[in-house]
N, C-alpha and C positions, 0 to 999 in steps of 0.2 A: 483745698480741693485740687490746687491744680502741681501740690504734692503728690496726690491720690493718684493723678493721672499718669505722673511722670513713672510712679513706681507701677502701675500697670502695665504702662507701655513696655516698660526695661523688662517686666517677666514676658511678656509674649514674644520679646523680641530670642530673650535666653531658649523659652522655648525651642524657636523657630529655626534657633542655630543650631541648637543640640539634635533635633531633629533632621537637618541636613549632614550634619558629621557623623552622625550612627550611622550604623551599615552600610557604611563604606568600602567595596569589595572588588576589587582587581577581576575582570570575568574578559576570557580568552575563550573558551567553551563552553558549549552547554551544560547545564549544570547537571551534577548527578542526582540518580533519583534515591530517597531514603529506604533502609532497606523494611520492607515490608513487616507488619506482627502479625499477621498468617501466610498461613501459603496458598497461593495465588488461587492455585486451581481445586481447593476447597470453595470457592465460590460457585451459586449456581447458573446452570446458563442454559439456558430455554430458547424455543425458536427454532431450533436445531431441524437442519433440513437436507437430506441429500439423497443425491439420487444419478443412475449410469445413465451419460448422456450418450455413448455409445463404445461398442466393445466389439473386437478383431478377437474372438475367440481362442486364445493360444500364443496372439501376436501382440494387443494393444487394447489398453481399455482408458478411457476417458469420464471424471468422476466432477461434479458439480454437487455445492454445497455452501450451507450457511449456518451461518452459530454466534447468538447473540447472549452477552451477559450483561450488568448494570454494575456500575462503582457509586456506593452514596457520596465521599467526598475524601480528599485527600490529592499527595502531590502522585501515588503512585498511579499508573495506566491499571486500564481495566483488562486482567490476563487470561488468555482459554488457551490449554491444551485440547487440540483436533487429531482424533486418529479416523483413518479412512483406510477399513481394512482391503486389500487387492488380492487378486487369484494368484491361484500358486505359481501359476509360468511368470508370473512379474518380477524383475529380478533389477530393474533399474526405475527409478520412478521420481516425480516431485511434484512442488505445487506453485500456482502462479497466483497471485492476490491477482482479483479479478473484480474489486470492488468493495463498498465500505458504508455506514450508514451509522451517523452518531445523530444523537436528538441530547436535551436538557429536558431532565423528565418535569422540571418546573418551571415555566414561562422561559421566556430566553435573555440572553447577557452578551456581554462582549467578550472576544475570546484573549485568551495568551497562546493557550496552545491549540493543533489539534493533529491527532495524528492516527494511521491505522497501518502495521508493522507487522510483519511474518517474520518474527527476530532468529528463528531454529527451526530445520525441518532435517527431517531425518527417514526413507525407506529400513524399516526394521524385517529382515529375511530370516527364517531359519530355513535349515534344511530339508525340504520335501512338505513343510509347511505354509498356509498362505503369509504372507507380508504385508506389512504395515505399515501405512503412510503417516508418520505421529509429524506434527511440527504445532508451534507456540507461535501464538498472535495476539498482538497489543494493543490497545488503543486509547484515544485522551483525547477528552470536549472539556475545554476548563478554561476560567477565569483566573484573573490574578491571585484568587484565594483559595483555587481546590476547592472550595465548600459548597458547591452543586452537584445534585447526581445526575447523574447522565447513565443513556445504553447506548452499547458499541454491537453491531451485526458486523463482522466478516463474509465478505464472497468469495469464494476458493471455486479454482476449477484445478482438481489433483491428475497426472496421467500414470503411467507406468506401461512397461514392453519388458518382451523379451530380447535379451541384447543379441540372441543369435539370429535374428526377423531383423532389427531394427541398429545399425552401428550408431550408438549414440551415446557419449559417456557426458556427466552430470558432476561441475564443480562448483566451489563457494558454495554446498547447498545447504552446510550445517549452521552456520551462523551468517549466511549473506554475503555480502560483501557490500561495504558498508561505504560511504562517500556523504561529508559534511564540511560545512562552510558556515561564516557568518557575513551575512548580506548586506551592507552595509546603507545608510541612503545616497552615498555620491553616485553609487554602484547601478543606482537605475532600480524598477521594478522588478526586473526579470533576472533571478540566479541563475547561470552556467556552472553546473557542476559534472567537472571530467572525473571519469572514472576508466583504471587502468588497473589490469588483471597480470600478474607478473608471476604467479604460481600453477602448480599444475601441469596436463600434459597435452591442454588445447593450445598445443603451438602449430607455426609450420602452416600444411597443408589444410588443418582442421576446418569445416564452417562452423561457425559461432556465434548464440544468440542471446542475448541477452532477456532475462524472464525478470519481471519486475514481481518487487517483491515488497514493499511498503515505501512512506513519507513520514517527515514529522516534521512540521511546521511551529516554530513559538518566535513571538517577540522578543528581543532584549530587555533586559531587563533598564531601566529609565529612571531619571529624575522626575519625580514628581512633589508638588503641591496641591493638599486638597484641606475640606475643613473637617480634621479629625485631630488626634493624641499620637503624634507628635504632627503639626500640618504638613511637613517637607519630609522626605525619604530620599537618600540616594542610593541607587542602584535599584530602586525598587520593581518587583514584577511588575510588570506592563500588559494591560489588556486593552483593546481596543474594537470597533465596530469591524466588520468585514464585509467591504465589499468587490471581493473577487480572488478566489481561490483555484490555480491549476496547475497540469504535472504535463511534462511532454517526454518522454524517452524518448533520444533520435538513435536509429543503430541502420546503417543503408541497406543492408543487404547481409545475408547469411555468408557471405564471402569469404573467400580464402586469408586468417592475417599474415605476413608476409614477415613480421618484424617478429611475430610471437610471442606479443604483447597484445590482447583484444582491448580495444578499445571504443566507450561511446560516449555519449552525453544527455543530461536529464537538466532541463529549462524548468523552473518552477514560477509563479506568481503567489503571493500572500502581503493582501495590503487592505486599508481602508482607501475613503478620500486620498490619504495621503499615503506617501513611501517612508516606510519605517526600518530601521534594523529589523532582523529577523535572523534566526538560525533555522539550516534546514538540513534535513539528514535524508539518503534515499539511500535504500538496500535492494538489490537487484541477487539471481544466483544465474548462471552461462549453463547451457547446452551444446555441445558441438561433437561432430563427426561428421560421414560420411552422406549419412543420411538426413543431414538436419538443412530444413530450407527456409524460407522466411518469406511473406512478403508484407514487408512495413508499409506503413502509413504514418503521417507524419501528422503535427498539429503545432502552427506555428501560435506562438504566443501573442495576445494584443492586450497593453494592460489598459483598463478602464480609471477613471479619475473622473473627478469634478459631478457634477451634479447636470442632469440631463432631463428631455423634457418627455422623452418616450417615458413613461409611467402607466401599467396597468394597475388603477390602485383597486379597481372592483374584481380584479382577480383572485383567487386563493389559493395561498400555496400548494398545492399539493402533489402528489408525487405524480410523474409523467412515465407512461411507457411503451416505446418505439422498437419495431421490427424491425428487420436487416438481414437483408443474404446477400452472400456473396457466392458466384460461378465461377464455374471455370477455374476450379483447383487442381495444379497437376501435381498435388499428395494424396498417397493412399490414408495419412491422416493428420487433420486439422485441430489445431488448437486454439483458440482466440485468447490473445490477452490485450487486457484494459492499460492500450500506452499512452493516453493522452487525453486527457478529458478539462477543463473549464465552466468553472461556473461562478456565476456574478449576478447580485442584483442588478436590476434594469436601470435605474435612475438615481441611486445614490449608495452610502452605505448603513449597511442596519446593524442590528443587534443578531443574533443568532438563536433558535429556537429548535433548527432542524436540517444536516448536510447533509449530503449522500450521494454517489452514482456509483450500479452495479451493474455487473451481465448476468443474465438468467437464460433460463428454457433454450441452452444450448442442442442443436440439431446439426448431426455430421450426414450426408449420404455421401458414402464412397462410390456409389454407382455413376450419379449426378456429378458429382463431385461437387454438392455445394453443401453449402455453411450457414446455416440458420442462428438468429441467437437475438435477444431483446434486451435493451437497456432500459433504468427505470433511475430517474433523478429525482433530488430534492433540495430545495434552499430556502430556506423562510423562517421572517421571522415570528411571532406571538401573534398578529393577526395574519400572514400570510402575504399582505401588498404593501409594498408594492410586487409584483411579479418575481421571477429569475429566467436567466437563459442557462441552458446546457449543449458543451458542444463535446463530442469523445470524439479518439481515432480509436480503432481496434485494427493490431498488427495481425498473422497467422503467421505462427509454428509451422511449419512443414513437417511431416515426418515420411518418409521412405523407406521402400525397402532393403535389404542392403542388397550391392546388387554380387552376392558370396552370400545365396542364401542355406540356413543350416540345413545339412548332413542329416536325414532323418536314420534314427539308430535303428537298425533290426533287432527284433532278441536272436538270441544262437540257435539253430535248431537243437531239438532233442534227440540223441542218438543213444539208442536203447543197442548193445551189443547182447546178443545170449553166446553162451559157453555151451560145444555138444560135450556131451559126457564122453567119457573113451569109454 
């Protein structure tokens, strides 16, 4: 019998080594993703919602919208091509992610990744034809197995001018510009990640702003032990509970750069209870000229830990939505983008069921000179309690006019000559 044992013990143990020496894997960067067996934007995607939040007839038009699709499971993100047709005097245009909204359409889990990413945008012009705002956005709510579905909603606010109204040229806007790091745990909760723009012709004298343009958030991949075939993995994906997720863009001021190199910084948080490895990616695209003004707001990061006693556990999740203006704007037009925002369970950390914050029901008066616009959050898990908090900053765009404003063409008169006959 206590042969029986010993040759027991010896296989579990052979197991439990073989299972820690498999996949064994050297990892410096985030992994890439496999390539797709359809094409993306044969998916369908509903919800779809947009509408002119206001328009400078000839000068500037401002375009708010949303578009939501679903991935049943897999490591690839969930993909939509957005186009947002503009009028024919638009001749310089882009778009600002402006907010984001993933759920798991079946009960909730812990996460690896989660991310929401405007990866290409592009204004398409023909000649004496209207323009098109097309640009591709990504997103991903996943466990360590891909095998949930989940929906992804995008919030875009799209603008576009005419460059002889408005001096304002648009770089990085075709593929972002892209700025990633892995977070390590000696490193603290909070990523700083610098980013520095070295192309292009926003040098010098330019003002320069930075437009946020997505996040992606995932774990490192980890050792584990659990009770499966084989019990031990190394390197294996890593998921875990989440309790506190947020983004901060710092940029001071639409200022002059001096060196001709625009530079700023994006502060993230992504953690449970504890501080873990993590990779983080943020894509931003720059506006700058004459006409381009800014006035940020910041949001300073605070990470959360440990288990606390504030708990609303007879509260339910469910989504919140808050007003906001702002006066006393000296631009003829305003844009808000979503630079900062924070959200965290109250009292500890959960599983995930349901993330989100967006801006909506965008309101410009240029007369007033104010700026109307509503945000709408969400955090919860499968029953909802315990609670969540939500905190954003929302910066403004400035836009002005140039002050060399355009040369209106006359047509030529028509000069009709007759011939007398001799």
């Amino acid at each position: 019998m206590n042969c029986y044992r010993h040759i027991l013990s010896g296989i579990v143990m052979l197991v439990m080594l073989a299972g820690c020496m498999t996949g064994s894997e050297d990892k410096d960067m985030m992994p890439a993703i496999e390539s797709q067996q359809s094409f993306p934007y044969d998916r369908p995607f509903f919800k779809a919602e947009r509408k002119t939040s206001f328009e400078d007839d000839g000068k500037f038009i401002m375009v708010e919208g949303s578009q939501c699709t679903t991935r049943d499971h897999g490591p690839e993100p969930a993909t939509m091509l957005v186009t947002v047709d503009m009028p024919t005097y638009v001749n310089r245009g882009t778009v600002v992610l402006n907010g984001w909204d993933l759920r798991y359409l079946n009960k909730d889990h812990e996460l690896r990744s989660l991310r929401a990413d405007i990866t290409h945008s592009k204004l398409v012009s023909g000649v004496g034809s209207p323009s098109t705002l097309v640009f591709e956005v990504e997103g991903e709510l996943s466990d360590q197995n891909w095998d949930d579905a989940y929906e992804f909603c995008a919030y875009y606010t799209g603008f576009g001018f005419n460059s002889g109204w408005i001096d304002a040229r648009i770089e990085g806007d075709y593929n972002g510009i892209e700025t990633s790091d892995l977070q390590i745990e000696a490193e603290g909760p909070i990523a700083t990640l610098e980013s520095l723009w070295e192309e292009g012709t926003l040098i010098g004298s330019d003002s320069i702003v930075a437009i946020p343009r997505g996040f992606d958030f995932q774990y490192d991949n980890a050792f584990e032990c659990e009770w499966r075939m084989p019990p031990c993995r190394w390197q294996d994906p890593a998921d875990h509970h989440l309790r506190q997720v947020a983004y901060s863009l710092f940029q001071v001021a639409a200022s002059p750069n001096p060196d001709g190199n625009p530079h700023w910084v994006t502060q993230t948080i992504f953690k449970d209870n504890s501080t873990r490895a993590h990779w983080i990616k943020t894509r931003t695209a720059l506006i700058g000229g004459n006409s381009v003004k800014l006035r940020a707001d910041f949001l300073p990061l605070n990470p959360r830990s440990g288990r606390t006693n504030v708990c609303r556990n007879s509260v339910d999740g469910v989504v919140r939505t808050e007003t906001f203006r702002i006066h006393d704007l000296p631009y003829d037009y305003a844009v808000p983008m979503l630079t900062g925002w924070d959200l965290n369970y109250e009292c500890d950390d959960q599983q995930v069921q349901r993330a989100g914050i967006w801006i909506h029901d965008i309101r410009f008066d240029p007369d007033a000179k104010e700026l109307e616009y509503k945000v709408s959050s969400i955090l919860r898990d499968k029953d909802g309690a315990p609670s969540f908090n939500a905190i954003h900053r929302v910066s403004i765009l400035g836009l002005n006019h140039s002050s060399v404003p355009p040369v209106a063409s006359r047509p030529s008169p028509e000069i009709n000559i007759k011939l007398r006959k001799q």
